[in-house]
C-alpha positions, 0 to 999 in steps of 0.5 A: 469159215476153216482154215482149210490145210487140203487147200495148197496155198493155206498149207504154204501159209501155215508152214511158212507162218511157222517160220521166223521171217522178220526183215534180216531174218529170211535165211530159214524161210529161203533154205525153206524155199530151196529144200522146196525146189530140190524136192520137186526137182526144180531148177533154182537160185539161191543168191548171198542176201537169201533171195530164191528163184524157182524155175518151172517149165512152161506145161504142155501147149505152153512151151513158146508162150512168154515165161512169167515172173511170178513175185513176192517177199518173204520178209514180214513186219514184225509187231505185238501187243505190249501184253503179249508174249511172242519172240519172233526170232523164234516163235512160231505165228499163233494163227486163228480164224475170227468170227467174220472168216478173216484169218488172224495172228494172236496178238501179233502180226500176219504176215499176210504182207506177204506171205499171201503171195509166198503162199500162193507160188508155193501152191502153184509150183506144188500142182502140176495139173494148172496151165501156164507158161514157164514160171520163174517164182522169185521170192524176195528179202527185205522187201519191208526196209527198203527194197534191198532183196530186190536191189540185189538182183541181177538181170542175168537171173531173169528170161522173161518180159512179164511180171506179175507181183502179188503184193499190192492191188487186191482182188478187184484192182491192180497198180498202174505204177509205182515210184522209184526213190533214193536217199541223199544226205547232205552233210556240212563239216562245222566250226564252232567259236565261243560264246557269250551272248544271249542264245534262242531257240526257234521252234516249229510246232503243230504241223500234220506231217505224214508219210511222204508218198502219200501226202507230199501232193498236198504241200503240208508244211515242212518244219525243217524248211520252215525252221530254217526260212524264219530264222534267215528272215531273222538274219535279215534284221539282225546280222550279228546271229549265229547258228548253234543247232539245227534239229527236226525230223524223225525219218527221212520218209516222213514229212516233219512235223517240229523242227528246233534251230538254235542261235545267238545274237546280241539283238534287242529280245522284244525286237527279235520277238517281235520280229518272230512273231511277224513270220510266224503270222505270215507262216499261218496265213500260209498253212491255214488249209494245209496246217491249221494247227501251225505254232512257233516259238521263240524261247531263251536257251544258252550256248557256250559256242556257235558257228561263225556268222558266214558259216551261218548265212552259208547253211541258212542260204542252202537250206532255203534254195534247196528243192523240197517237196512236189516236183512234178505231177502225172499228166496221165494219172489224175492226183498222182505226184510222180517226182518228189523231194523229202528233207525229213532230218536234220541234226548235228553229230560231232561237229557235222551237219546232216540232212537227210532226204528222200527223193522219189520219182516215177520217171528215172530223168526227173530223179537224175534231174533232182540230184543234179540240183542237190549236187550243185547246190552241195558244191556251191555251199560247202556241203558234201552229197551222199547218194545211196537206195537208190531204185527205179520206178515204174511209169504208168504204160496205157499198153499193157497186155497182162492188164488187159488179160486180168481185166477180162477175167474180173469182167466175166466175174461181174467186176470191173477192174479198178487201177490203183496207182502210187507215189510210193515204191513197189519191188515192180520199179526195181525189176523195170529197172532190171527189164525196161520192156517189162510187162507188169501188173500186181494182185493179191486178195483182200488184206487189212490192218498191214504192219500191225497186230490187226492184220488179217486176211479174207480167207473167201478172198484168198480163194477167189484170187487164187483162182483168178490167178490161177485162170490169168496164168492160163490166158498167158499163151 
């Protein structure tokens, strides 16, 4: 199959492929974008973080029909091959079509995530011969770091009660839901003593971790929270201990996998051993389906200084009352989790304690209700919390007239609708933050491979769901 340029959404995908668009470096696409709408005349917003809004009036029949926002990022992930040449501050992508009719970049990523949808408002704001009501085409920035394109937007941009977003779902399905999420950092000012006794450190190792979206549901364990659960049983036995160090953790999205906490005591070594080993055994009887692979260590370091023995109780207590992991399940939604809490870091940087979190809730009162646990806990143990990210999501809705509308168009091609639903977070819930009343669903064609140099694209499914968009448009009166 061709890469086919007479086609207007394959034009707009080369033309923007030509273009750098790493996350932070959407200036050049945007001016793209506004050049666009001043060529055809359109009315458009162009706002300080590069986000544009092209505003196209509804066609004829179509002028007391509900506007639509039609959506998607222009922003990409940027990653190559080690043998491969390509600076994407400057380089154009190198697009191919492989021998099955996926299109491809050499070596790189792309871009697909989501040019496809850049593509495709580019092709319907170009054809004045589709129906549809009036159209505002909303091309967002730094989708892929956080969302902050779509933070930025302000609610007096928009006329419109429906939403289509065309970065998630795929051909024959849609998304139901998605949730919202903030970052919350907790940090501790520390006081260290010196010392002169025996030092260890406590090492949690051999845990699957995984991104926290898509497998807190299954309650893997949390090397962090595990870490810092032995080391206060620890304190149980020996009250002299005292803490160093407290590190584990690489991304506040991921749950951890190793975590290291360090400490002194003047305690007996076999007896703390021992001690050790009696909570790791309890530790992999309780990870035997989650987390098979569960080690720990208990292993000789030194220390020439260490917190005072209450300061060390303090932040042990905190760190095992704080809430982690799965709060809350959809009722709706079989399997969905829609309210979580992540404690992903934790590490010491110029005498502070930091730990950093990550909360995500579908429902907004159960992400208010999370932080108000944080909040209290941080002022009842001599912490200080840090909020910050922080967006809505997007509840599942059993009344949604678009839904229904792309259900009936994929019927009459032979396909029923599947409803994908997701626990991690979608630019859908900042724009329900924006427009409570908003009508939402997501669509895009076939894609494979996202945020790597085996991304592709299925050029038949490119077609296909042009067309079915093109024919939800039309039914949107």
């Amino acid at each position: 199959m061709e890469f086919d340029l007479n086609k207007k959404y394959n034009y707009y995908f080369k033309q923007i492929s030509d273009i750098p668009r790493g996350s932070r470096n959407e200036k050049a696409v945007s001016d793209y974008i506004v050049d666009f709408a001043k060529k055809h005349g359109y009315d458009y917003i162009q706002d300080e973080v590069y986000n544009v809004i092209v505003n196209k009036p509804a066609s004829a029949g179509y002028e007391n029909a509900e506007p639509i926002i039609l959506q998607a990022h222009m922003d990409m992930v940027c990653e190559k091959n080690k043998d491969v040449d390509h600076d994407f501050e400057k380089d154009p992508l190198d697009l191919y079509v492989d021998e099955n009719g996926w299109l491809r970049a050499k070596g790189t990523t792309l871009g697909a995530d989501d040019g496809q949808g850049v593509a495709y408002m580019l092709a319907i704001l170009d054809d004045d011969t589709l129906s549809h009501p009036a159209l505002q085409c909303t091309f967002t920035v730094m989708e892929e770091i956080g969302l902050y394109g779509a933070i930025a937007l302000k609610k007096e941009y928009f006329h419109s009660r429906r939403l289509i977003n065309l970065d998630a779902g795929g051909e024959n399905c849609t998304c139901v839901t998605s949730s919202g999420g903030a970052r919350a950092v907790l940090r501790r000012k520390l006081s260290f003593e010196a010392n002169s006794d025996p030092a260890y450190t406590l090492q949690i190792r051999g845990l699957k971790g995984g991104h926290s979206a898509g497998k807190i549901h299954l309650e893997r364990g949390n090397a962090i929270m595990l870490a810092a659960r032995a080391v206060y049983e620890l304190t149980k036995k020996f009250e002299d201990l005292r803490l160093v160090d407290l590190n584990g953790g690489m991304k506040f999205n991921a749950i951890p996998r190793e975590a290291d906490i360090t400490f002194v005591s003047k305690a007996d070594q076999q007896k703390l051993q021992a001690e050790a080993a009696e909570i790791f055994a309890k530790f992999k009887n309780e990870l035997e389906f989650s987390d098979e692979g569960f080690a720990g260590f208990l292993v000789e370091t030194k220390a020439d200084k260490a917190l005072s023995v209450a300061a060390s109780n303090e932040i042990l207590g905190f760190l095992n009352v704080i809430p982690n992991g799965l709060m809350h399940k959809s009722m709706a939604i079989e399997g969905l989790s829609i309210a979580s809490l992540n404690a992903g870091v934790i590490y010491v940087e110029n005498d502070e304690l930091f730990v950093d979190d990550l909360i995500r809730s579908a429902i907004a009162s159960h992400g208010d209700e999370i932080i108000a646990k944080l909040e209290i806990l941080c002022d009842r143990f001599g912490f200080v919390f840090e909020l910050s990210d922080r967006y809505y999501g997007w509840n599942y809705e059993s009344n949604s007239p678009l839904r229904e509308i792309l259900r009936a168009v994929l019927k009459e091609k032979g396909i029923e609708m599947e409803e994908r639903s997701t626990h991690g977070g979608l630019e859908c819930g900042v724009f329900k933050g924006l427009i409570p009343d908003l009508d939402i669903i997501t669509y895009s064609p076939i894609s494979e491979g996202e945020h790597t140099p085996e991304e592709k694209l299925d050029l038949a499914s490119f077609d296909r769901a042009y067309e079915n968009l093109l024919e939800v448009l039309k039914r949107c009166k």
